[in-house]
C-alpha positions in Angstrom: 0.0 0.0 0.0 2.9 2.5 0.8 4.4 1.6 -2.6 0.8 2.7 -4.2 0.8 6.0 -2.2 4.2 6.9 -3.1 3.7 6.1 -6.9 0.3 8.4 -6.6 2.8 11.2 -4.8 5.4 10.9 -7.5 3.1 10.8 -10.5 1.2 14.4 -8.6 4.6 15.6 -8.7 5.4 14.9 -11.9 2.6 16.0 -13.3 2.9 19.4 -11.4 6.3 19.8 -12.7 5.4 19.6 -15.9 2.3 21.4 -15.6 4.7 24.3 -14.4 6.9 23.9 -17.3 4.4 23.8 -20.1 2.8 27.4 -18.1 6.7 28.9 -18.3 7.0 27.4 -22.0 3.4 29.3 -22.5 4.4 32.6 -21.4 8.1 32.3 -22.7 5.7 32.1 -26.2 3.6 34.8 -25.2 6.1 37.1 -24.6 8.0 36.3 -28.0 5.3 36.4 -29.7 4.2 40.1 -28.2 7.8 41.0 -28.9 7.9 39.7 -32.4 4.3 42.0 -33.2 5.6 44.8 -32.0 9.0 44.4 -34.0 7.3 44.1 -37.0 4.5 46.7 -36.1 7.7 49.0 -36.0 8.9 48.1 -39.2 6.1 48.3 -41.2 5.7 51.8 -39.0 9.2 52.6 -40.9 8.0 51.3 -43.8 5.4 53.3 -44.1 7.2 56.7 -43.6 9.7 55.4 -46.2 7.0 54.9 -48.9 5.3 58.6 -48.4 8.9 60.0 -48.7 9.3 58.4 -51.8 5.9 59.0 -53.0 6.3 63.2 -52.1 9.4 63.2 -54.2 7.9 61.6 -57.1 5.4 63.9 -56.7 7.5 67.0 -56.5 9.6 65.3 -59.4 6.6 65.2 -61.5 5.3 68.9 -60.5 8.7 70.0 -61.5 8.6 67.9 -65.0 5.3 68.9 -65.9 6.4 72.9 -65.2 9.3 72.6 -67.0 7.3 70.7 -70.1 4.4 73.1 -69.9 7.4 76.2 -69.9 8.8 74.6 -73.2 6.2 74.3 -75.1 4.6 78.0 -73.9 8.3 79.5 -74.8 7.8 77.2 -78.2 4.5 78.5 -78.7 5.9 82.1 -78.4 8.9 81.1 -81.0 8.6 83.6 -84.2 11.4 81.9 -86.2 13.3 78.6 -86.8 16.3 79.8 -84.9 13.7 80.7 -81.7 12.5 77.4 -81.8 16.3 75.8 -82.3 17.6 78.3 -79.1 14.8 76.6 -76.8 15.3 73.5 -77.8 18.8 73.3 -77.0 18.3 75.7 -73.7 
């Protein structure tokens, strides 16, 4: 009978032991896992501010193109000879 009650205290105490470790291996997780989201919530932050840098330069690189275009041809428009039209185009 002692050998039974011993066998029932060691398997309680296995079990608890491991119950213990699979809670520690649960929050180990939880805690990566909560590092890991806000890693890549950061980077997709930086991301983010990248892209709308890029996108206002192309944007102020196209304003700039289209003024310039729209300057050549109102300068060509304006030409009254061939060697007006020659002087803008090569300007």
């Amino acid at each position: 009978m002692q050998d039974s009650n011993k066998m029932v205290k060691e398997a309680k105490s296995l079990a608890h032991e491991q119950q213990e470790q699979a809670q520690k291996a649960a929050q180990r997780y939880q805690e990566g896992a909560e590092t890991g989201f806000e890693a890549a919530s950061r980077s997709f932050d930086e991301m983010n501010k990248g892209m709308q840098a890029i996108a206002e330069e192309m944007s102020n690189y196209s304003k700039s193109t289209l003024e310039d275009v729209l300057g050549a041809w109102e300068r060509l428009l304006r030409a009254k000879s061939v060697g007006d039209v020659i002087d803008i185009q090569t300007a």
